[in-house]
C-alpha positions in Angstrom: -1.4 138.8 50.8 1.3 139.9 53.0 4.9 139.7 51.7 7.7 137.3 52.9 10.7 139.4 54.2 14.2 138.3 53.3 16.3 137.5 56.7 19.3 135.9 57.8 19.9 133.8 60.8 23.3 133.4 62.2 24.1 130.0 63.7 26.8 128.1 65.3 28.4 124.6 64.0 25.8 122.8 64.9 23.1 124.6 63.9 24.8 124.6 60.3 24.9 120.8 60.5 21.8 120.3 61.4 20.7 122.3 58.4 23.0 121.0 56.6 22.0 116.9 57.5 18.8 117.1 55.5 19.3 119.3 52.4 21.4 117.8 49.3 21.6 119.8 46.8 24.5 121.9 46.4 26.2 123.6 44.2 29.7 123.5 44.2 31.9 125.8 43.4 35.4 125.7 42.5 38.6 127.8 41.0 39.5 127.4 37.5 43.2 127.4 36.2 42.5 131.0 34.9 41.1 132.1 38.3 37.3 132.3 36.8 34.8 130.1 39.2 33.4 126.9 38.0 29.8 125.5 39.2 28.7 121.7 39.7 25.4 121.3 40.4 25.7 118.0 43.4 24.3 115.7 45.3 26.2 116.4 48.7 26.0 114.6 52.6 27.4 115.1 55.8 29.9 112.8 57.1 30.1 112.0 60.7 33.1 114.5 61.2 30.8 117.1 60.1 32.5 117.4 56.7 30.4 117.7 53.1 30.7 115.3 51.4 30.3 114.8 47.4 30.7 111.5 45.2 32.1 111.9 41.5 34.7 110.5 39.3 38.2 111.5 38.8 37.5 113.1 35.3 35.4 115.7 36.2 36.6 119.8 36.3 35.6 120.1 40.0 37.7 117.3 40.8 40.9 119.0 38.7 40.5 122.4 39.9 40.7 120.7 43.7 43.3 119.1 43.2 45.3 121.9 42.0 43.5 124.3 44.6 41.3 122.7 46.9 39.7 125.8 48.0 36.0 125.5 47.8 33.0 127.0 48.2 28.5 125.4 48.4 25.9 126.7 48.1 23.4 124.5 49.8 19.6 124.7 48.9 16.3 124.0 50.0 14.4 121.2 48.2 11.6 124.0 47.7 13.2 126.8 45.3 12.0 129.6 47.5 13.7 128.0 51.1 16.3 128.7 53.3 19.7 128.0 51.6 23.5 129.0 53.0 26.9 129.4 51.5 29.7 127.5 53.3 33.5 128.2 52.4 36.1 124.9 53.2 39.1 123.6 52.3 38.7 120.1 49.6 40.2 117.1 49.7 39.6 114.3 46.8 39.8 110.3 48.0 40.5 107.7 45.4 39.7 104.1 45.3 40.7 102.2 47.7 40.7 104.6 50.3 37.5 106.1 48.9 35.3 103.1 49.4 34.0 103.0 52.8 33.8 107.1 52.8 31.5 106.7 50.0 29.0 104.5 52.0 28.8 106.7 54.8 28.3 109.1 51.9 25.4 107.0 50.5 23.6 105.9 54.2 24.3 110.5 54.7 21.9 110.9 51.8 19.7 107.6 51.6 20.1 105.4 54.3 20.6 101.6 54.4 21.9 100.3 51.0 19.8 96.8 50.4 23.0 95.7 49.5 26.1 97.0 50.6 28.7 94.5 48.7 27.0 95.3 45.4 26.8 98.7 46.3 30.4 98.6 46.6 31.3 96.6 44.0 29.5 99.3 41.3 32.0 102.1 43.6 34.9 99.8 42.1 33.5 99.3 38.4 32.3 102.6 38.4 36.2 104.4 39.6 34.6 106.5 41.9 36.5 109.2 43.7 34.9 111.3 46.9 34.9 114.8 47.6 35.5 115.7 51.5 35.1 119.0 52.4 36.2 120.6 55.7 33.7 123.4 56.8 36.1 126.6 57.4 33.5 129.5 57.1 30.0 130.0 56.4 27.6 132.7 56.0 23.5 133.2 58.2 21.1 131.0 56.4 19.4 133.1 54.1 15.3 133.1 52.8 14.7 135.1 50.0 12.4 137.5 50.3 11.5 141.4 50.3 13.1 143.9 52.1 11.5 144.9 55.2 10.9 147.9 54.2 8.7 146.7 51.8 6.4 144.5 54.2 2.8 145.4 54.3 
C-alpha cells in the first residue's frame, strides 16, 4: 500500500474561503489572563465579508479572553480526521444581542441553510442571550494533509 505524503498548499484569500465555506469545525483558540492558550472546540461559518464566524454565549472563557484580547487563532478541520485542515490567525470581535441577531442568521444559513422558521429561530437567539463571535482573517498558514514525509514514500 503506498503511503500518503504530508504536503502543504499555499493559497490566496479566496482559495482559503472556499476551503473554509464547507468545513465547520474549528477549534478556537484564545489567550488566557496568564498568557497560557485556551481551546474551544466550535461550530464555525463564513460570513459574507469573508469573516469566521462562531455563535456562543456571553459566559463562556473564549468569549472573556476576547474581550480582553481579541487576538485569535482556528484551527479548521476536515470532517474526515485524516483531511486537509489549516490554521488561520485574526483579530475577534464579540456582538451582543441586539446587534448580534441578524449576524447570527447569516451565521446559521453559513452552516445549515434556510431556517424553516426564521422568527422562531430568532426568538430562541433572544431567550437563549446569544452573543456572536466575528473573526477578521489577518494571517493564515498552506492547508496542510497529514501524512509521511516524502522521504519516506514507497
Amino acid at each position: 500500500m503506498a503511503r500518503s505524503i504530508a504536503r502543504n498548499t499555499r493559497v490566496d484569500r479566496d482559495g482559503l474561503l472556499d476551503f473554509l465555506r464547507p468545513r465547520h469545525r474549528v477549534v478556537l483558540m484564545t489567550t488566557r489572563a496568564d498568557g497560557r492558550p485556551q481551546s474551544s472546540p466550535v461550530s464555525a461559518g463564513v460570513d459574507g465579508q469573508g469573516r469566521l464566524v462562531v455563535s456562543t454565549y456571553p459566559e463562556r472563557a473564549k468569549v472573556s479572553n476576547l474581550r480582553r484580547d481579541p487576538r485569535v487563532s482556528a484551527c479548521v478541520l476536515s470532517d474526515d480526521w485524516n483531511g486537509p485542515w489549516v490554521q488561520i490567525d485574526g483579530t475577534a470581535e464579540v456582538l451582543d444581542l441586539p446587534e448580534a441577531l441578524e449576524p447570527l442568521v447569516e451565521y446559521f444559513r453559513s452552516i445549515s441553510g434556510e431556517h424553516p422558521d426564521w422568527d422562531d429561530y430568532r426568538a430562541a437567539m433572544v431567550r437563549q442571550g446569544k452573543s456572536l463571535i466575528r473573526v477578521t482573517i489577518d494571517a493564515w498558514g498552506p492547508i496542510a494533509t497529514g501524512g509521511f514525509p516524502a522521504r519516506l514514500a514507497d
